[in-house]
C-alpha positions as CSV (number, residue, x, y, z in Angstrom):
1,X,-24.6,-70.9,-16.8
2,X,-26.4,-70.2,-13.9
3,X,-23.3,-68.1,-12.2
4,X,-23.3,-66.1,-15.6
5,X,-26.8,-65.3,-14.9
6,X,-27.0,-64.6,-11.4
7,X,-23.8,-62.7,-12.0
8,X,-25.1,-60.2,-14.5
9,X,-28.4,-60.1,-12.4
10,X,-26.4,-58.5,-9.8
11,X,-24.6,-56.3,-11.7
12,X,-28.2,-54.9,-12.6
13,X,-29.5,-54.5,-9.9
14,X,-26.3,-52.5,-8.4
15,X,-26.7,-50.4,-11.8
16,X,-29.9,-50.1,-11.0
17,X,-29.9,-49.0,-7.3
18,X,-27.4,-46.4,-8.6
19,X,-29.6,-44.9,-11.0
20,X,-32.7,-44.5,-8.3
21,X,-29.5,-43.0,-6.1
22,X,-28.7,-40.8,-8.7
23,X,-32.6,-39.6,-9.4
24,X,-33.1,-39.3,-5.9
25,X,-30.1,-37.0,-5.2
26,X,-31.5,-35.0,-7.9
27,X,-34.5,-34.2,-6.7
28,X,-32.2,-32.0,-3.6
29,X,-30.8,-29.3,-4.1
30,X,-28.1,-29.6,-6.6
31,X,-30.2,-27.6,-9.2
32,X,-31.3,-25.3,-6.4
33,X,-31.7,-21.6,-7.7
34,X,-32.3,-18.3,-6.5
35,X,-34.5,-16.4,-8.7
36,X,-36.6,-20.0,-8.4
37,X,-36.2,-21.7,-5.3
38,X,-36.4,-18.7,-2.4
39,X,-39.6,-16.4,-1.3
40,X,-39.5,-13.5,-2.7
41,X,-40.5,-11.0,0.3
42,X,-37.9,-10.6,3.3
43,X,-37.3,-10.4,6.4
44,X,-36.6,-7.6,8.2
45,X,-34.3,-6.9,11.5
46,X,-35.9,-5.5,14.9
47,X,-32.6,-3.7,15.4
48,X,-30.9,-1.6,12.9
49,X,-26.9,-1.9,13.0
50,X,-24.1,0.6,12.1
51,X,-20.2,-0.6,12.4
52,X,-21.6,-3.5,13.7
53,X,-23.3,-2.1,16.8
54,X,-27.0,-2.6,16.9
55,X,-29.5,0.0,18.1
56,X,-33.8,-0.2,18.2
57,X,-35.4,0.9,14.8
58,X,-37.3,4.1,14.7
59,X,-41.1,2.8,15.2
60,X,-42.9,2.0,11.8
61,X,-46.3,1.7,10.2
62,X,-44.3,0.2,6.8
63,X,-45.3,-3.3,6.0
64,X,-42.1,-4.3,5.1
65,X,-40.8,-3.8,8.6
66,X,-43.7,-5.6,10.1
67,X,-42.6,-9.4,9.2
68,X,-39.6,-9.8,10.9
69,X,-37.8,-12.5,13.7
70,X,-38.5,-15.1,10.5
71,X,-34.7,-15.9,9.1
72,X,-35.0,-19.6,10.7
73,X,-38.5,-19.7,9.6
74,X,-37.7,-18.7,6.0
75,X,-34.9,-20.7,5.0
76,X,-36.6,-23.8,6.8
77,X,-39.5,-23.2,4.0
78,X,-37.1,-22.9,1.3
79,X,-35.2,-26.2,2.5
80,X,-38.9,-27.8,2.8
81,X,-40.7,-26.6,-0.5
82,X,-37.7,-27.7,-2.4
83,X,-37.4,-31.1,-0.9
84,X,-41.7,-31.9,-0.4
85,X,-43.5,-29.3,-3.2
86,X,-43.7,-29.3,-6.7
87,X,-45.1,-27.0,-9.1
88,X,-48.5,-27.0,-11.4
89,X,-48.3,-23.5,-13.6
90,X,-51.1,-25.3,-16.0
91,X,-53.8,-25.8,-13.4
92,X,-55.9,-23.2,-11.6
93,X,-54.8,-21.7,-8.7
94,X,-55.7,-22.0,-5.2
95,X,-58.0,-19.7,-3.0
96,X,-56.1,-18.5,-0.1
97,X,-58.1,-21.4,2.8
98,X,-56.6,-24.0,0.4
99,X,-53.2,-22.8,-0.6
100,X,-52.8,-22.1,3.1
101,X,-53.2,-26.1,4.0
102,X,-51.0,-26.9,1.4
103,X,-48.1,-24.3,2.8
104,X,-48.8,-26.0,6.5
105,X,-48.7,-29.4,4.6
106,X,-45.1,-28.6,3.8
107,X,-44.0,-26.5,6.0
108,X,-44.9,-28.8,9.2
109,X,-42.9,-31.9,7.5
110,X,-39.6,-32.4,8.7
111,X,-36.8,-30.4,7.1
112,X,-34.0,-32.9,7.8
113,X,-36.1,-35.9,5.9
114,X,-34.8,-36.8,2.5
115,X,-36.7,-35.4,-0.2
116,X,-40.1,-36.7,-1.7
117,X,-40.1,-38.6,-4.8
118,X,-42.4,-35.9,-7.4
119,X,-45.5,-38.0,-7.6
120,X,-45.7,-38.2,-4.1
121,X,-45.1,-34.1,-4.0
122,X,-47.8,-31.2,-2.7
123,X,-48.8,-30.0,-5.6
124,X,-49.1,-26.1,-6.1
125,X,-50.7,-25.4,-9.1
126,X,-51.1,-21.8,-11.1
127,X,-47.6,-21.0,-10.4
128,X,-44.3,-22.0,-12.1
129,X,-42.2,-22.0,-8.9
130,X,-41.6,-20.9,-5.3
131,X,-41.0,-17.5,-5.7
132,X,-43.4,-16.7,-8.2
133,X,-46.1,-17.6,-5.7
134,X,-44.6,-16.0,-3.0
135,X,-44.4,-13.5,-4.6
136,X,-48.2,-13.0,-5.4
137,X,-49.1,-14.8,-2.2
138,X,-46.8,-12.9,0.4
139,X,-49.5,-12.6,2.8
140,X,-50.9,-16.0,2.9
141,X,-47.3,-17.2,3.1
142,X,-46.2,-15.2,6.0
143,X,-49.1,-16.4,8.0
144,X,-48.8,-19.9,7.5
145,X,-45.3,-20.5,7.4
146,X,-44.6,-20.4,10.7
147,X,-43.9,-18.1,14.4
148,X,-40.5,-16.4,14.4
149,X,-40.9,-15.9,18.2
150,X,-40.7,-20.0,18.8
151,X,-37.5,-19.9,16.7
152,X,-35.8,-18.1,19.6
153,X,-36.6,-21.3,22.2
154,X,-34.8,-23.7,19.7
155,X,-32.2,-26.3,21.4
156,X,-29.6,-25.7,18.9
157,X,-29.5,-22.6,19.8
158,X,-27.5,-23.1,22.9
159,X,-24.7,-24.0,21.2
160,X,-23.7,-20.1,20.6
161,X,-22.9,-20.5,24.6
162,X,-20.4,-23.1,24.4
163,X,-19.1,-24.0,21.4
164,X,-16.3,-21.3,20.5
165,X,-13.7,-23.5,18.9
166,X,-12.3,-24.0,15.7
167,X,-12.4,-27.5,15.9
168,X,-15.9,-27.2,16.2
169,X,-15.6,-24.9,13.3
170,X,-14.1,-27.5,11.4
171,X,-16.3,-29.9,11.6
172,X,-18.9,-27.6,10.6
173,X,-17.1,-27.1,7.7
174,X,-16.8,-30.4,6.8
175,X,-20.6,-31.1,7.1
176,X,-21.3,-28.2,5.0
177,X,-19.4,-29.6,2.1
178,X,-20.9,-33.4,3.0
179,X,-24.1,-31.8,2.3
180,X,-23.3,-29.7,-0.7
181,X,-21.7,-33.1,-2.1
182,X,-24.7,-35.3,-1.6
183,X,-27.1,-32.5,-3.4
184,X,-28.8,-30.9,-0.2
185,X,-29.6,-27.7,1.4
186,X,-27.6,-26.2,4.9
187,X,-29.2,-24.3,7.0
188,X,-26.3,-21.8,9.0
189,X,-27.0,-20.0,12.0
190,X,-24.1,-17.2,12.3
191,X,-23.6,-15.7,15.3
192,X,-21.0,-13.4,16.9
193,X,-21.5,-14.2,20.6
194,X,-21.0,-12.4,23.1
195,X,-20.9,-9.7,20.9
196,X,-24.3,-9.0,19.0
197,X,-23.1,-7.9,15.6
198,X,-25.2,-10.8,13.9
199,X,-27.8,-13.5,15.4
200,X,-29.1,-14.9,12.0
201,X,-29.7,-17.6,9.7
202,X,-29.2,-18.2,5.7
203,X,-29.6,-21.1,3.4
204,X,-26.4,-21.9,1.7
205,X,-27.0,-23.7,-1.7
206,X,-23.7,-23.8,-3.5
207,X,-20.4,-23.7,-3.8
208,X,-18.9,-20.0,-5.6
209,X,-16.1,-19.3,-7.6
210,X,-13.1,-18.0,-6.2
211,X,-10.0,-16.0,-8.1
212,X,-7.1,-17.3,-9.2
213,X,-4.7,-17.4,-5.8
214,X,-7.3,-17.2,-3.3
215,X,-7.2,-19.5,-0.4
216,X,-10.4,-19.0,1.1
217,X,-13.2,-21.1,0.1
218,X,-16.8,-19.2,-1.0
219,X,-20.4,-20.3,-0.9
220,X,-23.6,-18.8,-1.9
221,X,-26.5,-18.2,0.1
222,X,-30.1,-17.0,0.5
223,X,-30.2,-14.6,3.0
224,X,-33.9,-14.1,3.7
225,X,-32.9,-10.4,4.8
226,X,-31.9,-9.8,0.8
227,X,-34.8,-11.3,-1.4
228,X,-32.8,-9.4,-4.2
229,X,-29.6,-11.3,-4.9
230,X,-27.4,-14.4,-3.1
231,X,-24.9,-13.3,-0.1
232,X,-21.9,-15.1,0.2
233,X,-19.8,-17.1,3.2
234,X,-16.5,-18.2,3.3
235,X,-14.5,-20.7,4.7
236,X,-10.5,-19.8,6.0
237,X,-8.7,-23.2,5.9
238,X,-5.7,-21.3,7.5
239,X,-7.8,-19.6,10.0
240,X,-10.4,-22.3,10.5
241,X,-12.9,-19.9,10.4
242,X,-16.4,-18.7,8.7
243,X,-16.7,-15.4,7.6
244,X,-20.2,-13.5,6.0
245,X,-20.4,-11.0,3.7
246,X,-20.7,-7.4,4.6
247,X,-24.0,-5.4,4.3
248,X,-26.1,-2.5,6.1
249,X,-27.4,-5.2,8.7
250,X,-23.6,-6.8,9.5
251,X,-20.3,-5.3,9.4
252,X,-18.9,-8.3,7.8
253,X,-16.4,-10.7,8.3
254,X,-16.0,-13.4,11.3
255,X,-18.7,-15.2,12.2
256,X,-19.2,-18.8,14.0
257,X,-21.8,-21.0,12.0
258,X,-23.4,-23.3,13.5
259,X,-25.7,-25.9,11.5
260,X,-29.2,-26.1,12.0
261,X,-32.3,-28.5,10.5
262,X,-29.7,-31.3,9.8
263,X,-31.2,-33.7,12.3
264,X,-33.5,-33.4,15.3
265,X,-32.8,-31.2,17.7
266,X,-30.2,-28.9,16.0
């Protein structure tokens, strides 16, 4: 009688360490969305490109070319408000000295630890989500969230030196889907090195559909450069290769990615 017991104990308490699995891999990214979950001003590029060959913008008093240098920063606050912030839209918003502690609460937390349980969440209240606020708090955000100019100095970084091959490429890949799988967030640096066609980072959130016959596999991202709409990457499995989506700031196609915010260091 007792084995019968102890048996179904265990069976229990395996059911429910999978449910607090399962609620905890909820609370990542796997309902991540992008009129929700991204800020809603941008970033924009000190150099201007055309076919892919960059050249100084024309000096400007425009706002909106002021903020710039910030891709890393942004999609590091995107990773961290949806993994360590919650949302209050019925209580009364913050002045800007108080919602500005709360941003550095956040934004100085780790990127790469798991994700906060919601009652032990910074609360934001007034607002229904992250780009709602960011969008009526732009300023406040962009001066607490962080120096793009530090961003630069970052050891992971380097890696645009010396890691070139498709291997690496591969296994870049593979953590990419490993984090898509498990619910979270992937931070990609792209970069083109030695050539300067792109030196940036987006925050890819989900897999995208292909069509029918297509071999490539295609992922959405936030590109803080486009607060208006998702970019996409996507993965050659025959040429082991990354490529980004074309725009006015890239000329599109190849690019290596390397991942960044996934542990220490990187």
């Amino acid at each position: 009688m007792f084995g019968i017991w102890g048996k179904s104990a265990r069976v229990c308490w395996l059911s429910a360490v999978a449910v607090v699995t399962t609620m905890q891999a909820s609370i990542g990214a796997s309902d991540f969305r992008f009129d929700r979950d991204t800020l809603a001003f941008q970033n924009a590029t000190v150099l201007k490109y055309k076919d892919g060959v960059p050249f100084l913008r024309a000096k400007s008093t425009s706002d909106e070319n002021k903020y710039s240098r910030r891709c890393f920063v942004m999609t590091r606050t995107a990773m961290q408000f949806r993994k360590f912030a919650r949302f209050d839209p019925r209580g009364a918003s913050l002045d800007d000295k108080a919602l500005a502690a709360r941003i550095r609460s956040v934004t100085r937390r780790q990127a790469w630890a798991a994700p906060l349980p919601e009652n032990q969440r910074i609360v934001f209240p007034g607002y229904t989500n992250l780009h709602q606020m960011s969008k009526a708090r732009a300023c406040v955000f962009q001066e607490n969230i962080g120096s793009g100019f530090i961003t630069y100095f970052r050891p992971g970084n380097g890696r645009m030196f010396f890691e070139h091959s498709r291997k690496y490429q591969e296994r870049t890949h593979a953590s990419l889907d490993a984090a898509l799988s498990r619910g979270d967030l992937f931070v990609g640096y792209l970069s083109t090195y030695p050539k300067l066609s792109i030196n940036h980072a987006v925050l890819v959130y989900a897999r995208n559909k292909g069509v029918p016959g297509d071999e490539l596999e295609h992922y959405l991202a936030y590109d803080p450069n486009h607060a208006e709409a998702p970019r996409e990457l996507t993965w050659s499995p025959r040429e082991r290769a990354f490529a980004y989506q074309k725009d006015i700031d890239f000329i599109g196609g190849f690019v290596r990615v390397y991942q960044s915010y996934g542990k220490p260091l990187q």
